[in-house]
C-alpha positions as CSV (number, residue, x, y, z in Angstrom):
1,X,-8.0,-15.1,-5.3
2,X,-5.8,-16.6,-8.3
3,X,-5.2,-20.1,-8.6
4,X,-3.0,-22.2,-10.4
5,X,-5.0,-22.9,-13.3
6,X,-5.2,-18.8,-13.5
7,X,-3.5,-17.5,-16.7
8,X,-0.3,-15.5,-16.3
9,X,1.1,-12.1,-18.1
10,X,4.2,-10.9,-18.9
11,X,5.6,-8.4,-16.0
12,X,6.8,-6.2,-18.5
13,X,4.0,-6.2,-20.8
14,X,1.8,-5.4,-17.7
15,X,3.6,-2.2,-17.0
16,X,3.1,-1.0,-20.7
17,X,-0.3,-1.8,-21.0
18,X,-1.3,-0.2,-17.9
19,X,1.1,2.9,-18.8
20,X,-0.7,2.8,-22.1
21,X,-4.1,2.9,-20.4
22,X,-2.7,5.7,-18.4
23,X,-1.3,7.5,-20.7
24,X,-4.3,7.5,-22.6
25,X,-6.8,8.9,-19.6
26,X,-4.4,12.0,-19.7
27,X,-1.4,11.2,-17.1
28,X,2.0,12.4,-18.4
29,X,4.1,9.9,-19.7
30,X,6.4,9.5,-17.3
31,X,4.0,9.8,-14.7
32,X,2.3,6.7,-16.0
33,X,5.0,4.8,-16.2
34,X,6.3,5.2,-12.8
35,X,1.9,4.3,-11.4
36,X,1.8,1.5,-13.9
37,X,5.3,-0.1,-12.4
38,X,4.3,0.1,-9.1
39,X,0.8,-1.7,-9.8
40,X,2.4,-4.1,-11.3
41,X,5.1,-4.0,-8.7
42,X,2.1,-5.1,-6.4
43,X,0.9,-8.1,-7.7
44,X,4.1,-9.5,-8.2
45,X,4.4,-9.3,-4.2
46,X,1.1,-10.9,-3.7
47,X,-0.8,-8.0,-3.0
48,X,-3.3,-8.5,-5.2
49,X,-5.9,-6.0,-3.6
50,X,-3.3,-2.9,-4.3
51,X,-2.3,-3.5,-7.6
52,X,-3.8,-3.7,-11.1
53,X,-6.8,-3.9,-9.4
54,X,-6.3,-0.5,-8.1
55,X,-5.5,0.4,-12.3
56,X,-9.9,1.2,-13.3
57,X,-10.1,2.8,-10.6
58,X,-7.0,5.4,-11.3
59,X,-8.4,5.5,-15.0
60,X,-11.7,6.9,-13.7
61,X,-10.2,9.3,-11.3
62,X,-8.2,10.9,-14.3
63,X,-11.0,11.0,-16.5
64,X,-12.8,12.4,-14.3
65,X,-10.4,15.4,-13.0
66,X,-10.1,14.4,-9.6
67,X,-6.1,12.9,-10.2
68,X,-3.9,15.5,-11.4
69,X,-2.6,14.5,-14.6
70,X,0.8,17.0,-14.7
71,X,2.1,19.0,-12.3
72,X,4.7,18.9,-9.1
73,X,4.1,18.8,-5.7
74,X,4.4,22.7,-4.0
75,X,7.2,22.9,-1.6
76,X,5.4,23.9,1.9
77,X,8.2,23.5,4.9
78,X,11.9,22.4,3.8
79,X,15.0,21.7,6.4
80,X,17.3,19.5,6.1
81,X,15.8,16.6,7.5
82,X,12.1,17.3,7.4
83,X,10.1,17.9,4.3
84,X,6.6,18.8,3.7
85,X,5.4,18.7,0.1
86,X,1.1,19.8,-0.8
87,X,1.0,16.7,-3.7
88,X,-1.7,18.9,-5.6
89,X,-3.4,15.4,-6.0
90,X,-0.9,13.8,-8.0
91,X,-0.7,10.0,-8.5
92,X,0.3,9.0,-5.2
93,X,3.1,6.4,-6.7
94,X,4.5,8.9,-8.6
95,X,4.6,11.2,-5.8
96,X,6.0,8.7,-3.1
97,X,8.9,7.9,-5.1
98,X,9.7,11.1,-6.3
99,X,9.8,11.7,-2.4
100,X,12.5,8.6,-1.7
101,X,14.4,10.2,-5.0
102,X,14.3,13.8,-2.5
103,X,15.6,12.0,0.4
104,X,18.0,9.0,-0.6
105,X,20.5,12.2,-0.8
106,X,19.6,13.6,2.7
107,X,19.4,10.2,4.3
108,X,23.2,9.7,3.1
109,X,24.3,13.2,4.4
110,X,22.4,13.4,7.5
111,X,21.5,9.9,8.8
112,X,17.5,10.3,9.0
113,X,15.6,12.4,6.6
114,X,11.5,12.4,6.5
115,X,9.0,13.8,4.2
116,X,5.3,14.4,4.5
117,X,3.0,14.9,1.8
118,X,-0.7,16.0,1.8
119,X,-3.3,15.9,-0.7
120,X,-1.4,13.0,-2.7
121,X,-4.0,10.7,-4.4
122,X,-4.0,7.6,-3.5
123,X,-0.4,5.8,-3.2
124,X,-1.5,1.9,-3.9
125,X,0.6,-0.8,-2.3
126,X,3.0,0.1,0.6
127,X,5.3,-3.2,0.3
128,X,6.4,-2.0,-3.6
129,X,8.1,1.2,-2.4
130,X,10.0,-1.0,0.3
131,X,12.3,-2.7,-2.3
132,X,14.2,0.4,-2.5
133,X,15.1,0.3,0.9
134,X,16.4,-3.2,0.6
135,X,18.6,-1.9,-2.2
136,X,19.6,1.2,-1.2
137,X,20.6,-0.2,2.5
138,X,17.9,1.9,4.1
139,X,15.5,1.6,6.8
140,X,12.3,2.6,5.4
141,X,9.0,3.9,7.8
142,X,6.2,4.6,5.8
143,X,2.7,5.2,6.9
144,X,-0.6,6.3,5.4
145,X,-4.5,7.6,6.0
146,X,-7.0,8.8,3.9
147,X,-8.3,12.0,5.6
148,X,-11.9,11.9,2.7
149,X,-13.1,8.4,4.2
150,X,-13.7,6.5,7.1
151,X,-14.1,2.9,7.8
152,X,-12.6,1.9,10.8
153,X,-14.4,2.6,14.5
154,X,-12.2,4.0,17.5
155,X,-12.1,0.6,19.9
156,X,-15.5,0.2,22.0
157,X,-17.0,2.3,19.3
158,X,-19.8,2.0,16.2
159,X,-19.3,4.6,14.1
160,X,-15.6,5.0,11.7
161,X,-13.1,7.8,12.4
162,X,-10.2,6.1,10.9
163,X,-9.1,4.6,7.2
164,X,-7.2,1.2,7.6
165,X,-4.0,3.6,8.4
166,X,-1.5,1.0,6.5
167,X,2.3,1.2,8.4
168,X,5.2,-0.3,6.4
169,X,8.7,-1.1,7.3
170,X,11.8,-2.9,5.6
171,X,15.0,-3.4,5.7
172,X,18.1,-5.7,4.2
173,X,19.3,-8.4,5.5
174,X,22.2,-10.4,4.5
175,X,20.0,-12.6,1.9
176,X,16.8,-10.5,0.7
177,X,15.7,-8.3,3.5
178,X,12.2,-8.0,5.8
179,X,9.2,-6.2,4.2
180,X,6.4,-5.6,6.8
181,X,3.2,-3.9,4.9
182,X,0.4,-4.0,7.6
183,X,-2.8,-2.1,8.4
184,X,-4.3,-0.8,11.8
185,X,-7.3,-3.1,10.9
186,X,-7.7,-6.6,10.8
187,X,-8.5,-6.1,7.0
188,X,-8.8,-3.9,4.3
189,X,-11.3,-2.0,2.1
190,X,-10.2,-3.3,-0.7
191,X,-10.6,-7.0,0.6
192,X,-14.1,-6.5,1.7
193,X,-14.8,-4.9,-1.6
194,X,-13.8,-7.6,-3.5
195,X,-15.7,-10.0,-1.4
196,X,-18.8,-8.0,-1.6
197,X,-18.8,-8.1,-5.0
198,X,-18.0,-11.8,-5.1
199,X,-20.7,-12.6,-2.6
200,X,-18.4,-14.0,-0.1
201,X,-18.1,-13.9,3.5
202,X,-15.0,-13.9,5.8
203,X,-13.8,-16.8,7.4
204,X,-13.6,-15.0,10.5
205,X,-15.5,-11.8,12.5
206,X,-13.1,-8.8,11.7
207,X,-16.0,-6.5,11.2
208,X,-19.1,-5.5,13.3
209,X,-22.6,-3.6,12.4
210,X,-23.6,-0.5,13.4
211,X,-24.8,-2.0,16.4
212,X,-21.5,-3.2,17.3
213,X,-21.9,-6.5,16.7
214,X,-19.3,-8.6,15.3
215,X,-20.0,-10.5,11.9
216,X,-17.9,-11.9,8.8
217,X,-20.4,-10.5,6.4
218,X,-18.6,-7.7,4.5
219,X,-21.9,-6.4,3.0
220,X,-22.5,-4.9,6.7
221,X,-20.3,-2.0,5.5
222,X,-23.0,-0.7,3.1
223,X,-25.8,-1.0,5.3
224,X,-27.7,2.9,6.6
225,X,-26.4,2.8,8.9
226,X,-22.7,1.6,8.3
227,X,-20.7,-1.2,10.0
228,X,-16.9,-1.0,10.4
229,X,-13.8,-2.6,10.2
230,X,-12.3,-4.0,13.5
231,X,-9.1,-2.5,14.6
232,X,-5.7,-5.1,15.0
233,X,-6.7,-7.1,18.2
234,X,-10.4,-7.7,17.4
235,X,-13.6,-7.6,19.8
236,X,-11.0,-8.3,22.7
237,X,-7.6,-6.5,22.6
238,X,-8.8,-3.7,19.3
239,X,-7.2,-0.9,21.6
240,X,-3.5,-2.3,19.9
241,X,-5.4,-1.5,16.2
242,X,-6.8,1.4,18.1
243,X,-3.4,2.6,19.2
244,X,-1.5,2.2,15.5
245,X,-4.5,4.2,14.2
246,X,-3.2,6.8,16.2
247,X,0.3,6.4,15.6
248,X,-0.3,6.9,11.9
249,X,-2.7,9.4,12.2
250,X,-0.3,11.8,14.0
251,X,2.5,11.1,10.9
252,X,0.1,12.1,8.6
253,X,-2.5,14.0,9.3
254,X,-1.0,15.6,12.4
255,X,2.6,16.7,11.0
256,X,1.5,17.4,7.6
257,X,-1.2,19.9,9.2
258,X,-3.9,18.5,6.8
259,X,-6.8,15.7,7.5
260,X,-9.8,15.2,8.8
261,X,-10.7,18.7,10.2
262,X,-10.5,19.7,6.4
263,X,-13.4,19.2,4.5
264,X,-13.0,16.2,2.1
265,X,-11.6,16.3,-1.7
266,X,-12.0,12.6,-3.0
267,X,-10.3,10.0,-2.9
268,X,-6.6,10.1,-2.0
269,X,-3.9,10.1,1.2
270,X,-1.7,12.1,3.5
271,X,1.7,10.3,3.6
272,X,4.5,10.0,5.9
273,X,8.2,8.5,4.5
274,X,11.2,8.5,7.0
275,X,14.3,6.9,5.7
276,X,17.6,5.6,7.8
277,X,20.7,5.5,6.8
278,X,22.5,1.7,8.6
279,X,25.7,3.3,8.1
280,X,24.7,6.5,10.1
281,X,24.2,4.8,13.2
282,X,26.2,1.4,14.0
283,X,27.2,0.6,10.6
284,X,25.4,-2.0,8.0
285,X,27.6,-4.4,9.2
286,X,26.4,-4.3,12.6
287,X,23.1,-3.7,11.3
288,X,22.9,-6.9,9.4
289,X,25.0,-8.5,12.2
290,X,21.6,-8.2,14.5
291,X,18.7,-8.6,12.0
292,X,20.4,-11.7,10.5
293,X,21.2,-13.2,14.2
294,X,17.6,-12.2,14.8
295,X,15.7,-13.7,11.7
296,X,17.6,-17.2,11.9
297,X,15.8,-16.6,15.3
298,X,12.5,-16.4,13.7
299,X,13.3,-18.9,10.3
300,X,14.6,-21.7,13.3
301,X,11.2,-21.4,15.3
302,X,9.6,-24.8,15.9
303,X,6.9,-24.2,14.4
304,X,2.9,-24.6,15.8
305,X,2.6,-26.6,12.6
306,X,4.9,-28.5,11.3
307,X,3.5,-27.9,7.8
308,X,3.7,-24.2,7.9
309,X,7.5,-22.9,8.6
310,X,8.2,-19.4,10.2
311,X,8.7,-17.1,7.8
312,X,10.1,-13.3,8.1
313,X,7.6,-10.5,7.0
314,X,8.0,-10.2,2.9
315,X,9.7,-13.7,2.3
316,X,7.2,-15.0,1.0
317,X,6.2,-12.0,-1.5
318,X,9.7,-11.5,-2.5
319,X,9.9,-15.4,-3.4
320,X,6.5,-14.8,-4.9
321,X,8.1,-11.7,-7.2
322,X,10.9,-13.5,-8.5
323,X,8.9,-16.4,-9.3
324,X,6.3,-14.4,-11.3
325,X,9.3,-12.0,-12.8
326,X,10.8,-15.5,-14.5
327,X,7.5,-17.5,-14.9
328,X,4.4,-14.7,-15.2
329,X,2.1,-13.1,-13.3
330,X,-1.1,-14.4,-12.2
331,X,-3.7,-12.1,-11.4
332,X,-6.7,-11.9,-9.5
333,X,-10.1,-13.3,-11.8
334,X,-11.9,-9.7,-10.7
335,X,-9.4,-8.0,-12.4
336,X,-9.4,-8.2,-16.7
337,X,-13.8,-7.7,-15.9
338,X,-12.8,-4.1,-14.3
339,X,-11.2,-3.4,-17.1
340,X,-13.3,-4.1,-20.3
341,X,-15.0,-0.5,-20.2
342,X,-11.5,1.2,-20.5
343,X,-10.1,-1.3,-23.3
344,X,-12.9,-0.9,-25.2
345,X,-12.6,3.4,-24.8
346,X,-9.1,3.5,-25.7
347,X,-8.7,-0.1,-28.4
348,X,-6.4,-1.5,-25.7
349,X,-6.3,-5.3,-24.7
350,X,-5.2,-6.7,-21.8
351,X,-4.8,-9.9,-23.5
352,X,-1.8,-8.6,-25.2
353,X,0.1,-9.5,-22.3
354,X,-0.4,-13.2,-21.6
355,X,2.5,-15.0,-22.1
């Protein structure tokens, strides 16, 4: 985790260096661009797992040939209101945005528009791609699985079937809007890597061995045999994690025709992006007329702890944004070490960008 003694970095200049460090693995310019400002996008919101920490991983990938570096996604299945793109392995950012630039237009005409995408690379932090929703007054759905890997175990069960299966919503309200970015496990991969590698434990059981037992040791996923990530709901009620596994399974995998009765290609996802329109159905008047009346609900909650206020689902990152937009970013300590190999390949520093 950062801290406040952690040094911070110009927004901007973090999108250029990474675009740089792109660029210079072999992704199109404006490819990189678009990957590095979503990265980027992530940390400011607090996700600190999905952003520039995702950056040497996406540098090895396209040195390695398995991210496309140029290209367009091939056109599989097109009506009006339901699009399936093959992403070719594309950067995932690039791809997902390129699909909310394909339906923004559709959403306005028709009311509802979704697209899925196979064989996209992998599409980094959910919660970035929900800002346009928030200001484009649109409902945004937007789910996720990686068809090549498996972590998380069907509830009752030891062995994993399922990625995390992240499921994002958001919408405007009348002052900043509600950003839900959740997973169908209690935690993440990314989480447990970075605690792995830091030698630290969870502070609670939200994974179990291969035996099924439960423990907050994250090193149990790299035993032979593997342990697993417990679904939402735990030991006790995991058939609700079990469930939204599922759910985003069938977006993905299921509609798109393409997961995990294919044999695996690397690292990547299957995507699924629906967008509303609030002015096709009751109006975004009416719209915000509920949601507001609904989230002074939530914000006016006594709270369990009087220290610790209600808050709505991505209040706190979008505070967290525009505080790190005016003031700089602070970034996780794991993350300049990741990249030292790539600097020192291409004479790039991220030290450039401190403020």
């Amino acid at each position: 985790m950062n801290t406040d003694t952690s040094p911070r970095y110009d927004a901007s200049a973090l999108a250029r260096y990474a675009a740089q460090l792109l660029q210079h693995a072999g992704l199109a310019e404006a490819m990189a661009g678009t990957v590095a400002d979503t990265l980027v996008q992530g940390d400011l919101l607090g996700h600190d797992t999905h952003g520039l920490a995702l950056l040497a991983g996406y540098v090895k990938e396209l040195e390695a040939g398995r991210m496309r570096r140029e290209g367009a996604p091939i056109l599989v299945s097109d009506r009006p209101a339901a699009v399936l793109w093959d992403g070719q392995r594309l950067p995932g950012p690039w791809l997902v945005h390129q699909g909310l630039n394909l339906l923004l237009p559709r959403a306005r005409e028709l009311g509802t528009a979704s697209l899925v995408i196979r064989r996209s690379h992998h599409i980094a932090c959910l919660a970035a791609y929900l800002l346009r929703a928030l200001e484009e007054d649109m409902l945004l759905v937007l789910a996720c699985s990686d068809p090549n890997t498996a972590s998380v175990a069907p509830f009752g069960g030891t062995q994993a079937v399922f990625t995390p299966n992240p499921l994002a919503l958001g919408f405007p309200l009348g002052d900043g809007g509600a950003m839900v970015d959740i997973s169908a496990s209690i935690t993440t991969n990314g989480m447990s890597n970075r605690k792995h590698h830091a030698g630290e434990t969870f502070e609670h059981e939200v994974l179990i061995d291969a035996k099924g037992r439960p423990s907050k040791n994250p090193a149990v996923l790299f035993d032979q045999p593997p342990g697993t990530l417990l679904p939402v709901g735990g030991l006790s009620h995991g058939h609700k994690g079990y469930g939204l596994a599922l759910l985003v399974e069938s977006l993905t995998g299921g509609l798109s025709g393409h997961g995990r009765a294919d044999p695996p290609e690397g690292w990547g996802a299957t995507v699924y992006l629906t967008l509303h329109d609030l002015n096709a159905f009751g109006g975004k008047a009416a719209f915000l007329r509920q949601m507001d009346h609904v989230a002074a609900q939530c914000r006016a909650n006594v709270p369990a702890d009087a220290a610790k206020p209600v808050r709505l689902p991505g209040e706190r990152g979008l505070q967290r944004r525009a505080e790190q937009i005016a003031a700089g970013v602070r970034l996780a300590p794991s993350i300049p070490p990741s990249l030292q190999a790539a600097e020192q390949r291409y004479g790039l520093k991220l030290a450039d960008a401190l403020r």
